[in-house]
N, C-alpha and C positions, 0 to 999 in steps of 0.2 A: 477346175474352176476355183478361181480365189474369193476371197472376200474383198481382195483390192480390185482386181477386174468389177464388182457389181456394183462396186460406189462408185469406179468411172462409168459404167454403164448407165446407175441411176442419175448422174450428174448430166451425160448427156441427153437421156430422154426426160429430163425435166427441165432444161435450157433451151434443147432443140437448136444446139446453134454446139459446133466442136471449137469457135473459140470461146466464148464465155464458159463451158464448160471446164475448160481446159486450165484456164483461169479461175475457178472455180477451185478446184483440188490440186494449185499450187504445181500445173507442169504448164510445160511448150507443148505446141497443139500438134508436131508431127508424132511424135512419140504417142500421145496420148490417142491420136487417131490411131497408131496402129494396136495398141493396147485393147481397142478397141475389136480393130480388124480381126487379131486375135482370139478374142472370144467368138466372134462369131463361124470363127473356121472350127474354133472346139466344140463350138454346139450345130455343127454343121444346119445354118440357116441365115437367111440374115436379117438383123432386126433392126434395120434405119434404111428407111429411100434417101440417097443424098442426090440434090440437085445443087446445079449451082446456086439456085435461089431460097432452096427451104432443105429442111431436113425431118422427117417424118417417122415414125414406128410403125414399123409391122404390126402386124397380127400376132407376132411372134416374140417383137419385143414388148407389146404392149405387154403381157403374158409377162413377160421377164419382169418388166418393171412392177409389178403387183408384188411377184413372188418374191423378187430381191428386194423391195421395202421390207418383207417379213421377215426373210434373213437374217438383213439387218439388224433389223430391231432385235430380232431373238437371240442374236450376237450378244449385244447390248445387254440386256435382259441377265444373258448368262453369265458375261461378265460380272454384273454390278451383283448376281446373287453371289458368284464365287467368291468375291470381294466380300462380302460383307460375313460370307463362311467362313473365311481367312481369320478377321478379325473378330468372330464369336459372335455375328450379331443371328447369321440366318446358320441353319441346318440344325441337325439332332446330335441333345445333350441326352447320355443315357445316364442316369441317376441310382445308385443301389446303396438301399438303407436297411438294415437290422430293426424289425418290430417295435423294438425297444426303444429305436432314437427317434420314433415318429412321434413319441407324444411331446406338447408344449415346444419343440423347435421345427421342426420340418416343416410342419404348413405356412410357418412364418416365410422360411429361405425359398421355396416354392413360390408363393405368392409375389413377394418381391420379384423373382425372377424372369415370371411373364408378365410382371407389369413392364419389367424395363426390356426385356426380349421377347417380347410379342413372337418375334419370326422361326425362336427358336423352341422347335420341339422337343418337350422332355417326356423322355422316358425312365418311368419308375421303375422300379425291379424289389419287391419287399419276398421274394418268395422262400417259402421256407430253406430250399434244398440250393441257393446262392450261396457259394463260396467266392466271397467278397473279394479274396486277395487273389485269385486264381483270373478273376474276372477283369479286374483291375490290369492284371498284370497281363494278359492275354488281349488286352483291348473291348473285351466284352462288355465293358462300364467305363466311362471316362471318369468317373468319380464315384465316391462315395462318402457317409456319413451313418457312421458305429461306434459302436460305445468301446473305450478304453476297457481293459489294454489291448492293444492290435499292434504288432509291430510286421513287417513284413521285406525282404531284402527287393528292390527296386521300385517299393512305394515311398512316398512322401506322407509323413504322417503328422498333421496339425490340431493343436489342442482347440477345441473350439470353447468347450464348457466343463467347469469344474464345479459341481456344485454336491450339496450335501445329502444325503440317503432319508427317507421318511419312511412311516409304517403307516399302510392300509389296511386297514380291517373294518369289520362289519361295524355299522354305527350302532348295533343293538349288541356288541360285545360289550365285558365289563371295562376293559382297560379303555373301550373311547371314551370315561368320561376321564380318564387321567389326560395331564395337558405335556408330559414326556413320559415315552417309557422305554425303561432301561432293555435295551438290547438281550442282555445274559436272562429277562422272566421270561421271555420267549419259548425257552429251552424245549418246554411240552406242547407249542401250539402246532397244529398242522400248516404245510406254506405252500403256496401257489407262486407257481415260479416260470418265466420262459426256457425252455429247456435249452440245452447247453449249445448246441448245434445252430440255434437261432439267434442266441445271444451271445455267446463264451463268454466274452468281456465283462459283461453285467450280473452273468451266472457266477462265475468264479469269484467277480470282487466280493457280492452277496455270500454263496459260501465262506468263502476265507474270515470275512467278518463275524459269519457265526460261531465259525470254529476258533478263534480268536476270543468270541467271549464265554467259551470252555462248552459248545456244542454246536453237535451236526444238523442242519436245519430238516427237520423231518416235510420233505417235499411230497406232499398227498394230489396234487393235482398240477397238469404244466398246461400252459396253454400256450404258443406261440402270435396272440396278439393281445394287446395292451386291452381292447374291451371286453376281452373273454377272460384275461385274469382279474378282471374288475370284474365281470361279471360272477365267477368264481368266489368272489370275497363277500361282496355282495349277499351272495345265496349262501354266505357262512359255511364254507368249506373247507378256509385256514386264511390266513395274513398272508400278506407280499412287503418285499422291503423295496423300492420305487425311489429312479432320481425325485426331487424335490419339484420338479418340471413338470410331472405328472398331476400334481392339482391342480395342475391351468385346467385341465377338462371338469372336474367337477361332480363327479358321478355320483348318482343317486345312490343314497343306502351306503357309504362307502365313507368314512372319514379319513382324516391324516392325521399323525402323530411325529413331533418333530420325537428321535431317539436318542436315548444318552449313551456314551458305549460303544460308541460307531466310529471309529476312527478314519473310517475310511469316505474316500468320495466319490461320484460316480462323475465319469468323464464321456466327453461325446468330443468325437476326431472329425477331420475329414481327412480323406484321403486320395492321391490319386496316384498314376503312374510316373516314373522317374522324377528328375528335380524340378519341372518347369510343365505346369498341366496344358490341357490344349485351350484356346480362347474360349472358349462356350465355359469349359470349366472353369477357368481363372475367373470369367466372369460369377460364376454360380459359387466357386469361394469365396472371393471379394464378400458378396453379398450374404454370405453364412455366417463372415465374420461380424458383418454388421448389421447383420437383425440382430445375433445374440448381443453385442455390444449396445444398442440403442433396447434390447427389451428388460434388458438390468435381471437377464435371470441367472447371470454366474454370483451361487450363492456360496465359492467356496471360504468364504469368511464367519 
């Protein structure tokens, strides 16, 4: 049984008549009667009394024509959903982001995202034991957004944020009433850090900077989410060095310190696989680039 058989079928049990039917879905009425005759040899029954004066439904066509409206329409339905898959509006975006890149940018790209794709479902992926480029590249994740440097052979990898490195620490330490402090007095403080596996990108640039300004950043405590190294600092257990993004939250007991001696800056990508990402993510890029651009947080100057 076809789907063109049930739209002649439903044409003629809602004319009741094979020539305006016929007329109807654009044929000649011998044809389209046998098209008809057809089906019902295939469904061995038959669904129209024909007289010469009227034309009527079975029992059995009435039956048909209920289910083939449904058909139909579910036809319909699946088209217009596949269609709208196609072009990134409906189905699932899988999303995977590093700890580290959720503060002060992610809720922004997120939020945008189902405002303007309601239909489409995202799914996050923050877990510690994600291997972002594996994922990526295997289909696991359609995108992603982590902190520089990430390079990886058949990703695409897009600068989204460059902005400058800050120091948090406890607001009851001595150095929060200084209004910069230099990178190299650090040297003997203890640091709370995401550890490397969670972050690399953001671990290493942090190290490289410390050892850059002549030492090894003595890491006393790791925590793999942004509110438990805040929380950490907080309860005076050592400083963290933090994109600048980071006191968009605000956290109590926790100050910032812009740092002098910090050459470096901390970066947030997006990434996906090969040169051209699939619509849901083109869409979820697009929109990465322009929250960061409309929220003025790239402070790499």
């Amino acid at each position: 049984m076809e789907f063109r058989q049930l739209e002649l079928f439903v044409a003629v049990a809602e004319e009741l008549h094979f020539g305006r039917a016929a007329a109807r879905v654009g044929m000649a009425q011998p044809p389209f009667s046998q098209r008809i005759r057809g089906l019902e040899a295939e469904l061995g029954v038959e669904l129209l009394t024909r007289t010469s004066r009227r034309v009527a439904l079975t029992a059995a066509g009435a039956q048909l024509l209920e289910d083939a409206r449904s058909l139909l329409a579910r036809r319909a339905d699946v088209v217009h959903s596949v269609q709208r898959a196609a072009s990134g509006q409906a189905g699932t975006l899988r999303v995977g982001f590093a700890a580290s890149s959720a503060f002060g940018v992610l809720p922004d790209i997120v939020l945008r995202f189902r405002t303007r794709f309601p239909e489409v479902k995202l799914e996050l992926d923050d877990s510690e034991s994600l291997d972002v480029s594996t994922a990526l590249t295997t289909g696991a994740l359609d995108v992603a957004i982590i902190r520089a440097p990430f390079r990886h052979e058949g990703l695409t990898v897009e600068r989204l944020l460059k902005e400058r490195f800050v120091l948090a620490l406890p607001a009851r330490h001595p150095r929060a009433r200084q209004k910069v402090v230099a990178l190299s007095s650090l040297a003997t403080e203890p640091f709370v850090l995401f550890p490397r596996h969670s972050a690399p990108g953001l671990h290493d640039t942090v190290t490289s900077m410390c050892l850059a300004a002549g030492f090894s950043p003595n890491i006393l405590q790791e925590a793999s989410s942004w509110p438990s190294v805040v929380g950490m600092v907080e309860a005076g257990l050592g400083v963290t060095i933090a994109p600048a993004s980071s006191q968009a939250l605000r956290p109590k007991g926790v100050v910032f310190r812009p740092l002098s001696g910090a050459p470096a800056h901390a970066e947030l990508v997006v990434a996906f696989p090969g040169s051209q990402p699939s619509p849901a993510a083109q869409h979820f890029r697009v929109l990465a680039h322009e929250a960061v651009s409309r929220s003025g947080k790239n402070t790499s100057e």
